[in-house]
C-alpha positions as CSV (number, residue, x, y, z in Angstrom):
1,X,54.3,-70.2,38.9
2,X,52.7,-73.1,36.6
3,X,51.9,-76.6,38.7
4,X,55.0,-78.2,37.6
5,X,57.1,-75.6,38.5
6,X,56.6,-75.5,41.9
7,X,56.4,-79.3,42.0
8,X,60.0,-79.0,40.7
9,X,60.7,-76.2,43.2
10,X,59.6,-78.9,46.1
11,X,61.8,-81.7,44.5
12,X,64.8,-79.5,44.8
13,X,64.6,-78.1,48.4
14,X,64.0,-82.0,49.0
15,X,67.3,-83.4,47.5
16,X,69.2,-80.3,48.7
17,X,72.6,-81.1,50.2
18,X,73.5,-78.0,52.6
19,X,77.4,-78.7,52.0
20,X,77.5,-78.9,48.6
21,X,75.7,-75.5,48.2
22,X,78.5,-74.1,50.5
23,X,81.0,-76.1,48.0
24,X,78.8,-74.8,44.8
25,X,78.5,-70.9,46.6
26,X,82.5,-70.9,46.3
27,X,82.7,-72.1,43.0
28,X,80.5,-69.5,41.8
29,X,81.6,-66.5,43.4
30,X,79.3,-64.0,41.2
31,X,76.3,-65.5,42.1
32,X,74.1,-65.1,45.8
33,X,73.8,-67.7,47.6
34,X,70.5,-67.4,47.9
35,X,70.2,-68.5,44.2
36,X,71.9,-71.5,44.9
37,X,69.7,-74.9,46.6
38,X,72.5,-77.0,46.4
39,X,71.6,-80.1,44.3
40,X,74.5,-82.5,43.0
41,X,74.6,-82.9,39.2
42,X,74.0,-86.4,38.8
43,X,70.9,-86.4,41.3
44,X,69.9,-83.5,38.9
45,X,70.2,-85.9,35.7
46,X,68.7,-88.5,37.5
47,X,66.0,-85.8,38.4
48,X,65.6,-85.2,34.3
49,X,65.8,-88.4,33.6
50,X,62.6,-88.8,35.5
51,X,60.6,-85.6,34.4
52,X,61.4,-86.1,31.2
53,X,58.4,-88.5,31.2
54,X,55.8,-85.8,32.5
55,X,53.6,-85.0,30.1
56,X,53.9,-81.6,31.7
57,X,57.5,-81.1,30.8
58,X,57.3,-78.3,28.0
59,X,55.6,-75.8,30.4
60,X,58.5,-75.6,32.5
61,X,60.5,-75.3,29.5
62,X,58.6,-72.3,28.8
63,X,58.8,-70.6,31.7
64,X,61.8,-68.4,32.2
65,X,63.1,-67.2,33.8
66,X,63.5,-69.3,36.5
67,X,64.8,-68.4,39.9
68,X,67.3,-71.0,41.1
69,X,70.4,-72.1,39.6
70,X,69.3,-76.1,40.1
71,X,66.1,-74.8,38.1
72,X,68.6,-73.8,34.9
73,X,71.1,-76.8,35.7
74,X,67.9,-79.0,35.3
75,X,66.7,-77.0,32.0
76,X,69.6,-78.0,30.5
77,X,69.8,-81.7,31.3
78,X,66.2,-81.6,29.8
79,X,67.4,-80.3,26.1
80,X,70.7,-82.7,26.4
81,X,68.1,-85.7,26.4
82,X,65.7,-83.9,23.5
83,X,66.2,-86.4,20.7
84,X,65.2,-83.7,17.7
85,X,67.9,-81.5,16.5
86,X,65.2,-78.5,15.7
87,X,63.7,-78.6,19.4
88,X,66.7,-78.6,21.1
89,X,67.9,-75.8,18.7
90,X,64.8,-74.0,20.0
91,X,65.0,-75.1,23.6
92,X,68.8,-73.6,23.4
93,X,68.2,-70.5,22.3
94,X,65.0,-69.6,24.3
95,X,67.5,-70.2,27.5
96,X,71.3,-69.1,26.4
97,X,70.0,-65.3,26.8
98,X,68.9,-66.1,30.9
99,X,72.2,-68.4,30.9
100,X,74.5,-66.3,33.7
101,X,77.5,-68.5,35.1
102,X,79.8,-70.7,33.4
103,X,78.5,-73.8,35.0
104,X,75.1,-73.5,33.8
105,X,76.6,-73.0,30.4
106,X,78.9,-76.2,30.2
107,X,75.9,-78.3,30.9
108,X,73.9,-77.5,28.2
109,X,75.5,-80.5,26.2
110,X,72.5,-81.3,23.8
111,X,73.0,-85.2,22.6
112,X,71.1,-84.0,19.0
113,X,74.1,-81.6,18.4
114,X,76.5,-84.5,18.3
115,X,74.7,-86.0,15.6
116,X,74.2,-83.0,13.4
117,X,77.3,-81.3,12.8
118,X,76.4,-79.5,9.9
119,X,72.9,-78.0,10.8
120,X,74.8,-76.8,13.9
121,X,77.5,-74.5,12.6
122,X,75.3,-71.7,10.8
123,X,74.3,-71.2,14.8
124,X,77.6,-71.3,16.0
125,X,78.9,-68.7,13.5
126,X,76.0,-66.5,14.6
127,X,76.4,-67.1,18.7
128,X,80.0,-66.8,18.5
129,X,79.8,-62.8,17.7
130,X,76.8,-62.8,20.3
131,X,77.2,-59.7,22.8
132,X,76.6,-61.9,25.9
133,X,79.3,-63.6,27.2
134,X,77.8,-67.1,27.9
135,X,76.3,-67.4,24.3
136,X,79.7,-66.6,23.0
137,X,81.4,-69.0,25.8
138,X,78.6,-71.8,24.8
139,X,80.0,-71.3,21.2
140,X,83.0,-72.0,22.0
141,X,82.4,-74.7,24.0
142,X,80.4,-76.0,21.2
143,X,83.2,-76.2,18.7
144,X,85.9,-77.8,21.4
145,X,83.7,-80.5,21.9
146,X,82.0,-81.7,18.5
147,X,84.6,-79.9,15.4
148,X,87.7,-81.3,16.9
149,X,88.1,-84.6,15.5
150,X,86.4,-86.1,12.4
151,X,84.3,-82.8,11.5
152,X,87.6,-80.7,12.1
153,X,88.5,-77.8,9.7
154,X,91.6,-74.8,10.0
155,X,88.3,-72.3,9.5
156,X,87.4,-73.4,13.6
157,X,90.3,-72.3,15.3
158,X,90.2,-69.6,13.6
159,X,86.6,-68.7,14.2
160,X,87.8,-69.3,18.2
161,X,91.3,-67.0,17.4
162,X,89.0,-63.7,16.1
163,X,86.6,-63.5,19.8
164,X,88.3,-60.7,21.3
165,X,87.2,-60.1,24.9
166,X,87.8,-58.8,28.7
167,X,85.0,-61.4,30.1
168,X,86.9,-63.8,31.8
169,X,85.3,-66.4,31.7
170,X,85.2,-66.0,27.4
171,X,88.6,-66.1,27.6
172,X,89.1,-69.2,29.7
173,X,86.8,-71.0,27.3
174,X,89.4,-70.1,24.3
175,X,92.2,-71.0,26.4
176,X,90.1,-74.7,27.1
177,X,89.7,-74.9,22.9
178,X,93.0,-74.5,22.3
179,X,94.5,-76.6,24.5
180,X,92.3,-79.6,23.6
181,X,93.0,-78.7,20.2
182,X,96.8,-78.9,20.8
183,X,96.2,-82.2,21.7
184,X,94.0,-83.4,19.4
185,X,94.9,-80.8,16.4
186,X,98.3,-80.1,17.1
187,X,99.6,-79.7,14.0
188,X,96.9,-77.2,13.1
189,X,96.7,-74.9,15.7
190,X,100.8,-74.3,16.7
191,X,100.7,-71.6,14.8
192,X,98.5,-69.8,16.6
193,X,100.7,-70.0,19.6
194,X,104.6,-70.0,17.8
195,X,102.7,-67.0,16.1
196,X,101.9,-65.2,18.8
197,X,98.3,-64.7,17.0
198,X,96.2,-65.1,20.2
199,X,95.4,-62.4,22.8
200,X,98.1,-62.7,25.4
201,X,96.1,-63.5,28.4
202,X,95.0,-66.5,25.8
203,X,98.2,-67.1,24.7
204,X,99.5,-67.9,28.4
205,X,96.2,-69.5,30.0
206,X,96.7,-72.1,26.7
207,X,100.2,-72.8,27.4
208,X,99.3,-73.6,31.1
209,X,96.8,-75.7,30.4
210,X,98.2,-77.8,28.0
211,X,101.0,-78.3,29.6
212,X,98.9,-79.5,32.4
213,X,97.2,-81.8,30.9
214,X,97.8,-85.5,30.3
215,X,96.7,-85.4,26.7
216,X,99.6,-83.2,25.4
217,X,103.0,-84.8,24.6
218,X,106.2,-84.5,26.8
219,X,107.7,-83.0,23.7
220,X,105.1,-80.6,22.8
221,X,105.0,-79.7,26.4
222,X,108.6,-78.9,26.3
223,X,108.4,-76.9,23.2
224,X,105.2,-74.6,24.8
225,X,107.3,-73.6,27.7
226,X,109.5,-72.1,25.1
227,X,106.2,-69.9,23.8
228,X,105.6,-68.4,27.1
């Protein structure tokens, strides 16, 4: 282990919170324990915030893989403060293949991204018919947050519509996309539900969560309950 890795390693067991890793340990049932410290999120942006600084930075971006969850969680608010499109691209895809729970995954949120739509999507295409299920699930994620609104085309939810898969937590994603995009895209993406085009575990896990959330209108609400 490089110098600032185990300076990291110190950091973390210092800011660990022993009942937030039981609270973190439940939320991630397929993980050991063992792999979790327990560190809050926002003491572990605050934490990147400050490291970002360190000259030494890019050798613990090199090293992977690393062997606490915090350690990835920390990785990833790194790249989400990288202010170049092409090194966060690379920082992304030297971690997505050690990426193994779907926390992890939804915080790599990199800020570049945002601002370069179009450079983005040849990658999402590509990690969307990835064989591991957090690239996939990242892809998703990916299109839900930044090709819903002003960059929105039909070709999107379609790209979501085509993943066919038994990984839970794939599917939740694609349930997540389409129920923002019900309430952002409604218009758009009905079809895919008064259609029945969706896998059914899809179809349902979309209906529930749109009509859970507060985004959706009482009257499309109303008219999902009918799709179930």
């Amino acid at each position: 282990m490089d110098d600032i890795s185990k300076r990291i390693e110190v950091r973390l067991f210092e800011l660990r919170d022993e009942g937030y890793r039981e609270l973190q340990s439940k939320l991630m049932p397929g993980s050991p324990k063992e792999y979790i410290i327990g560190v809050r999120i926002p003491t572990l942006k605050a934490l990147a915030a400050e490291l970002s600084k360190d000259p030494d930075i890019g050798e613990f971006l090199s090293v992977l893989p690393h062997r606490y969850y915090e350690e990835y969680n920390l990785h990833a608010f790194l790249i989400m403060r990288e202010k170049s499109f092409d090194k966060a691209l690379e920082q992304v895809e030297k971690l997505l293949p050690y990426v193994d729970n779907w926390a992890t995954c939804d915080s790599i949120i990199p800020k570049a991204f945002a601002r370069n739509t179009d450079a983005l999507l040849p990658h999402i295409r590509r990690w969307i018919v990835s064989e591991r299920t957090y690239t996939v699930r990242f892809a998703v994620g990916c299109l839900m947050r930044w090709y819903l609104d002003e960059h929105f085309k039909p070709e999107y939810p379609a790209m979501v519509a085509e993943v066919k898969s038994e990984e839970y937590y794939i599917n939740m994603m694609c349930a997540w996309y389409f129920a923002t995009a019900l309430a952002k895209q409604y218009d758009a993406v009905i079809p895919y539900l008064s259609e029945r085009r969706l896998p059914e575990w899809v179809h349902k896990k979309t209906i529930q969560k749109a009509r859970e959330s507060f985004r959706v209108t009482e009257e499309h609400k109303e008219y999902l309950k009918g799709l179930k």
